[in-house]
ZADO-1210 file (C-alpha; in nm, 4 decimals, padded with zeros to 6 digits):
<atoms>
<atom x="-01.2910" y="-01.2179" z="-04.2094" code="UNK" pos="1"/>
<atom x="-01.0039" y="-01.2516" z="-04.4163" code="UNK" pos="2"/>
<atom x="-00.7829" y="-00.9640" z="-04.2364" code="UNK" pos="3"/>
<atom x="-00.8194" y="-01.1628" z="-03.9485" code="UNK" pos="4"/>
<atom x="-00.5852" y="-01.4676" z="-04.0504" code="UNK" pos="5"/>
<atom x="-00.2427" y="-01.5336" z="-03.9925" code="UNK" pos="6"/>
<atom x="-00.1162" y="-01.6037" z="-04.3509" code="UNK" pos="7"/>
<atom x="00.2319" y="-01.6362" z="-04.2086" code="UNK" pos="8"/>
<atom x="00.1755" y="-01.9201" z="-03.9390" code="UNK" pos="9"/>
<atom x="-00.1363" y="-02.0680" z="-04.1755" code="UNK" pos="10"/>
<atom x="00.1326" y="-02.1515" z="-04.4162" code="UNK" pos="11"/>
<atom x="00.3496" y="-02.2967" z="-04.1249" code="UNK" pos="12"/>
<atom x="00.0527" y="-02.5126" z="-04.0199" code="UNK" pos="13"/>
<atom x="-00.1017" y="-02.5770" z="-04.3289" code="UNK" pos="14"/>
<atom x="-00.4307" y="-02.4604" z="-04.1757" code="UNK" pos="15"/>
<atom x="-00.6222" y="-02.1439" z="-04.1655" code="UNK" pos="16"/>
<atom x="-00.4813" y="-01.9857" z="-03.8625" code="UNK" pos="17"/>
<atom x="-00.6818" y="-01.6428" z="-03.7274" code="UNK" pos="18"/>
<atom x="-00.5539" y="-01.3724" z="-03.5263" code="UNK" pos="19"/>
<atom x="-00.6795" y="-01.3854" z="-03.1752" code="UNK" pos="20"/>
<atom x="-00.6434" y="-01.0360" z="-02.9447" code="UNK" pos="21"/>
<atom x="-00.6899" y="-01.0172" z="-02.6011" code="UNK" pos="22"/>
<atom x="-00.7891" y="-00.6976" z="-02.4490" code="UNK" pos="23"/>
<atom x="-00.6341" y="-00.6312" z="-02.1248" code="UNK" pos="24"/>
<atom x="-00.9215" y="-00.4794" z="-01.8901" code="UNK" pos="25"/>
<atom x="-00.7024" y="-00.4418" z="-01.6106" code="UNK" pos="26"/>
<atom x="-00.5295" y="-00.1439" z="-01.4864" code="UNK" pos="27"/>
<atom x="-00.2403" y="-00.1002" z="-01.2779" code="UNK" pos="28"/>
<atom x="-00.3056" y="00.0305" z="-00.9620" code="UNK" pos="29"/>
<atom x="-00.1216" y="00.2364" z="-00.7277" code="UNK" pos="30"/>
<atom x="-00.2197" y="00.2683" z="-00.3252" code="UNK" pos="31"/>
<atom x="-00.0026" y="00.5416" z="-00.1071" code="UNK" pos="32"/>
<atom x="-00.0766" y="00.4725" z="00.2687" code="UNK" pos="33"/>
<atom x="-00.0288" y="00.8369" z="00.4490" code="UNK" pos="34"/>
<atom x="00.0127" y="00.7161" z="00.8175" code="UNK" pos="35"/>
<atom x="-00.0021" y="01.0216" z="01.0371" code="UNK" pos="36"/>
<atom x="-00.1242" y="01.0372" z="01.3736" code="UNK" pos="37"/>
<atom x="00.0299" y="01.1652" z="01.6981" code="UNK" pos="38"/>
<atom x="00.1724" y="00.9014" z="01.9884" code="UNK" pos="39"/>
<atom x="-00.0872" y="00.8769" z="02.2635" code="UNK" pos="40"/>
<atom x="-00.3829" y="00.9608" z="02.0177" code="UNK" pos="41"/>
<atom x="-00.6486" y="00.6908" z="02.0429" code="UNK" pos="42"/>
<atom x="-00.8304" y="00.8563" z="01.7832" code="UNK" pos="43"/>
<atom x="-00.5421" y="00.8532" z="01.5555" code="UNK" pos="44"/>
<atom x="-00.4596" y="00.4972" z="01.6186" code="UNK" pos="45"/>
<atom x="-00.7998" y="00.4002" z="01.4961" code="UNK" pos="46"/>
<atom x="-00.7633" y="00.5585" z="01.1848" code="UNK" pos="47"/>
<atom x="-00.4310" y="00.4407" z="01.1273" code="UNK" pos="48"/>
<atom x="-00.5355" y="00.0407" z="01.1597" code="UNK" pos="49"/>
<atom x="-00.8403" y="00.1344" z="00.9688" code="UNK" pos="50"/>
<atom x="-00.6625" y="00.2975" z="00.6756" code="UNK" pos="51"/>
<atom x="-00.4255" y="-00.0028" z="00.7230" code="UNK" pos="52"/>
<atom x="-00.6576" y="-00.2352" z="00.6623" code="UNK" pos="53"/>
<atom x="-00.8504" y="-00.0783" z="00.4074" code="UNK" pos="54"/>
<atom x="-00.5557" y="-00.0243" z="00.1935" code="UNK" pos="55"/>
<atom x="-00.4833" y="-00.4293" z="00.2798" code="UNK" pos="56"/>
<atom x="-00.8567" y="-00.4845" z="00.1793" code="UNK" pos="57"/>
<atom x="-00.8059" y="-00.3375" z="-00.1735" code="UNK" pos="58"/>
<atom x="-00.5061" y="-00.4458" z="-00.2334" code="UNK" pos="59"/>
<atom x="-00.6135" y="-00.8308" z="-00.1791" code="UNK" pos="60"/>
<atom x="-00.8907" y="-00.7977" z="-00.4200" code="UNK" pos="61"/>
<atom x="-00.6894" y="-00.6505" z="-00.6525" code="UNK" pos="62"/>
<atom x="-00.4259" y="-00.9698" z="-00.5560" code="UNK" pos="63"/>
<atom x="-00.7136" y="-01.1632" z="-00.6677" code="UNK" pos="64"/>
<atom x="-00.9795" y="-01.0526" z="-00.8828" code="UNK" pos="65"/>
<atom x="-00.6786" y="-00.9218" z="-01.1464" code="UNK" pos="66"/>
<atom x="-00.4359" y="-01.1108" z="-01.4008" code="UNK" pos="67"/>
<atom x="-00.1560" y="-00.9322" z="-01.5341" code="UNK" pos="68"/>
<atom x="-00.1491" y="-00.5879" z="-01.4037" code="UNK" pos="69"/>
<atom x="00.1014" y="-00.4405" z="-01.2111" code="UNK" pos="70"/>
<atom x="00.0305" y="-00.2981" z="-00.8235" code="UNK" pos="71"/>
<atom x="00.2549" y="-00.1403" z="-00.6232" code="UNK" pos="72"/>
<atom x="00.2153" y="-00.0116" z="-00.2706" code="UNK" pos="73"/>
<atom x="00.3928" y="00.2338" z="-00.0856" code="UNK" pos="74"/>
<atom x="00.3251" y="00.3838" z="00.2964" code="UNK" pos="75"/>
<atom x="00.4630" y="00.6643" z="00.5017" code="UNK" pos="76"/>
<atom x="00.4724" y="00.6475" z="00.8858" code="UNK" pos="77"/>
<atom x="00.7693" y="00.6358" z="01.0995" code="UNK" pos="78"/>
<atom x="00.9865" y="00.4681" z="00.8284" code="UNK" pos="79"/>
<atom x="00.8996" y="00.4568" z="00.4469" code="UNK" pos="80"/>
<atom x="00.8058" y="00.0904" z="00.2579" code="UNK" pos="81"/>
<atom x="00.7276" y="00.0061" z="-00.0525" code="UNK" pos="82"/>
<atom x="00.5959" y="-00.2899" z="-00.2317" code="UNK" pos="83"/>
<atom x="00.5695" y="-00.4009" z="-00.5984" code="UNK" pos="84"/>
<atom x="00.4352" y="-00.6902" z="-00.7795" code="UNK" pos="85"/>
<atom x="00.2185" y="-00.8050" z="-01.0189" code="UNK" pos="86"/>
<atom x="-00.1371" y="-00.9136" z="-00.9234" code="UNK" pos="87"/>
<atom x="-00.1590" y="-01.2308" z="-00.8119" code="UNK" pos="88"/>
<atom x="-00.3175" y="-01.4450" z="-00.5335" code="UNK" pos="89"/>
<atom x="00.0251" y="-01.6182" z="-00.3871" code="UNK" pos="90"/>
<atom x="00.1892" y="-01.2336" z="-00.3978" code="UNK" pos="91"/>
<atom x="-00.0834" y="-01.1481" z="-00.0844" code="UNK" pos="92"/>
<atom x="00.1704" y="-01.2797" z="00.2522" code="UNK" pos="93"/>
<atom x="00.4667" y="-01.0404" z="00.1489" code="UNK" pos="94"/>
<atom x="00.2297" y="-00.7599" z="00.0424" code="UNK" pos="95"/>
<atom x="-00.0085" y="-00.7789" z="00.3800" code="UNK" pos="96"/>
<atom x="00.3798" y="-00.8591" z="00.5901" code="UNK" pos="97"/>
<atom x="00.4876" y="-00.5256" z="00.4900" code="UNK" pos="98"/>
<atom x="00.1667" y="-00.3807" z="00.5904" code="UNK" pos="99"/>
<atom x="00.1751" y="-00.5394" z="00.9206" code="UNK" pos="100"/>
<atom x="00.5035" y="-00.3809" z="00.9796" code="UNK" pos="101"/>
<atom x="00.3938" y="-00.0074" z="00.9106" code="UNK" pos="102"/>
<atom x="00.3679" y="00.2150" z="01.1923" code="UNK" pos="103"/>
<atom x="00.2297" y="00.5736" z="01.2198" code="UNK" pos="104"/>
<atom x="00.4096" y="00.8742" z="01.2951" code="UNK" pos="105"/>
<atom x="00.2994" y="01.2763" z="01.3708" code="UNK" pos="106"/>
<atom x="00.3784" y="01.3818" z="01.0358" code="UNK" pos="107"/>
<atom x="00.5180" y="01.1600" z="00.7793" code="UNK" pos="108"/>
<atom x="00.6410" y="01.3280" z="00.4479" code="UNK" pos="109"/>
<atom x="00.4714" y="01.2690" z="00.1687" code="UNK" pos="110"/>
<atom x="00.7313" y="01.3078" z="-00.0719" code="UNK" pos="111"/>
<atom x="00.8306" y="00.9339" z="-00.0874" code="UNK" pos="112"/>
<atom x="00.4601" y="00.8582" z="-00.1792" code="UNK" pos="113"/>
<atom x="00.4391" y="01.1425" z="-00.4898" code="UNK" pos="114"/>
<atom x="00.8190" y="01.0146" z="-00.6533" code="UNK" pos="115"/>
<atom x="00.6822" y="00.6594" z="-00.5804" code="UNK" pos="116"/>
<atom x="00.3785" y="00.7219" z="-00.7671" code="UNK" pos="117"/>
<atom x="00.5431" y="00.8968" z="-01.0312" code="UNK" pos="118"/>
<atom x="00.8143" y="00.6518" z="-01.0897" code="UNK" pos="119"/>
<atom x="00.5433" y="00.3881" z="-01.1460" code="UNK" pos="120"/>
<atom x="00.2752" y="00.5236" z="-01.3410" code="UNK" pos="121"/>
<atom x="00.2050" y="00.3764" z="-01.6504" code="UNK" pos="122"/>
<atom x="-00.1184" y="00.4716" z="-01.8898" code="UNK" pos="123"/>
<atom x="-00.3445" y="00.2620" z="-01.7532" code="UNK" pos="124"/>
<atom x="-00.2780" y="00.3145" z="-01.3633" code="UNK" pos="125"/>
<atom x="-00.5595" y="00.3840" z="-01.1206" code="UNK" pos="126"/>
<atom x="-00.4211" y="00.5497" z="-00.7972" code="UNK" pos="127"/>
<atom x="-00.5159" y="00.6062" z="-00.4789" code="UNK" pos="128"/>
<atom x="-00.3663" y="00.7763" z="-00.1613" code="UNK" pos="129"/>
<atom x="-00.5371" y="00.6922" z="00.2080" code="UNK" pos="130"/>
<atom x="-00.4366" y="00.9545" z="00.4595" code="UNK" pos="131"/>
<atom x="-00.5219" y="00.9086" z="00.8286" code="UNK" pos="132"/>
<atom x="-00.4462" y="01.3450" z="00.8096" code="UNK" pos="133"/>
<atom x="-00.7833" y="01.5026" z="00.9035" code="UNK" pos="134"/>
<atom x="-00.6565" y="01.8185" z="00.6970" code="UNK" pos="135"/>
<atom x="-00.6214" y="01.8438" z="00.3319" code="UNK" pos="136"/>
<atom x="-00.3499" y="01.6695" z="00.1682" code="UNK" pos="137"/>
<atom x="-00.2013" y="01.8857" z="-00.0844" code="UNK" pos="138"/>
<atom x="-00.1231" y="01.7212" z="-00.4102" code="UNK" pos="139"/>
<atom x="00.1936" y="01.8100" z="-00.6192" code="UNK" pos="140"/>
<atom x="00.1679" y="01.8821" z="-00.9673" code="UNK" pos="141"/>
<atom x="00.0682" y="01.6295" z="-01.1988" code="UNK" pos="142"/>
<atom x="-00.0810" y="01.4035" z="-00.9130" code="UNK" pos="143"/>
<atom x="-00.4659" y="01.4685" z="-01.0121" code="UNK" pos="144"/>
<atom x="-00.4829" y="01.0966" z="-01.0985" code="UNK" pos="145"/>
<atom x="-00.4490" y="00.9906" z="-00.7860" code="UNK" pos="146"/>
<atom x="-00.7743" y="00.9946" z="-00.5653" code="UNK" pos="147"/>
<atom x="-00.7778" y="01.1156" z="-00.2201" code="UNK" pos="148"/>
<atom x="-00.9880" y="00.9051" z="00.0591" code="UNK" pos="149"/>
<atom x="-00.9165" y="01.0521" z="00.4388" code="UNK" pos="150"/>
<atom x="-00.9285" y="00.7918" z="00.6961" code="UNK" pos="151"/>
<atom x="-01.1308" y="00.9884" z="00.9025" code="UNK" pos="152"/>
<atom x="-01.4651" y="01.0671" z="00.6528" code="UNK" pos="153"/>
<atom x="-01.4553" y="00.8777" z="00.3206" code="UNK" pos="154"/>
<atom x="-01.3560" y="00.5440" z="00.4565" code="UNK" pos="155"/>
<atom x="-01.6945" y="00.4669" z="00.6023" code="UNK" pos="156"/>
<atom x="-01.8229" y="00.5416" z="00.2331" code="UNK" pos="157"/>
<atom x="-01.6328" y="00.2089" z="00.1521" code="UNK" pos="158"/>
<atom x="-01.5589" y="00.0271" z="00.4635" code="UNK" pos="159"/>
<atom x="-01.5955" y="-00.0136" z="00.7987" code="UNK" pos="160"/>
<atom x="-01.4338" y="-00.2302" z="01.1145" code="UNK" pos="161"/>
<atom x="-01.5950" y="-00.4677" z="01.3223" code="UNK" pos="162"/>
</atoms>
């Protein structure tokens, strides 16, 4: 097709040069870790080190199975951390270091997780928040992107310890 070639660089080259896009299938992705669960609670802990390493779990096959797209993780417990980078199998020690780090606490705020979110959204970001809460997380205005999966029921949907 003749709107395909380069007439520009075909003159350069003194060869038929043709336009070549690449379509970039990959979204960004967003995980928010909501680590709340009460000292002393067994049951809590559980859910905590399996939302933990779910949220490690998705982010590692995003780490690998992605080229070019931004991820960025964030997680509220006792202190807030955050994590950015773009997909990439080497990027997987610091990303899983900070998750190692994480601890839970009775009732985090959330309000670290929304502004993280929000600061990093571009048009093609998938998000996701995993909540060890076994109430409903209320979302903030404009956060209907991001899906909600609660440590305690729709984990076993998509994963499970062993």
């Amino acid at each position: 097709n003749p709107r395909m070639i380069h007439w520009r660089t075909s003159a350069r080259q003194n060869s038929l040069m043709v336009r070549e896009y690449h379509e970039v299938r990959d979204r960004d992705l967003l995980v928010l870790l909501d680590l709340a669960a009460s000292p002393g609670d067994p049951e809590g802990e559980l859910r905590a080190e399996t939302a933990v390493s779910f949220v490690a779990t998705i982010c590692v096959d995003q780490l690998r199975r992605s080229r070019h797209s931004g991820i960025g993780v964030a997680a509220a417990g006792r202190d807030v951390a955050a994590w950015t980078g773009v997909a990439h199998p080497s990027s997987a020690e610091s990303l899983l270091r900070m998750l190692a780090l994480v601890e839970p606490a009775t009732s985090p705020s959330l309000d670290p997780l929304w502004e993280f979110a929000q600061e990093r959204r571009t048009p093609t970001t998938a998000g996701i928040l995993v909540t060890t809460r076994t109430a409903a997380v209320p979302r903030p205005p404009g956060a209907g992107w991001i899906k909600v999966v609660a440590a305690d029921t729709d984990i076993s949907d998509y994963f499970r310890l062993e």
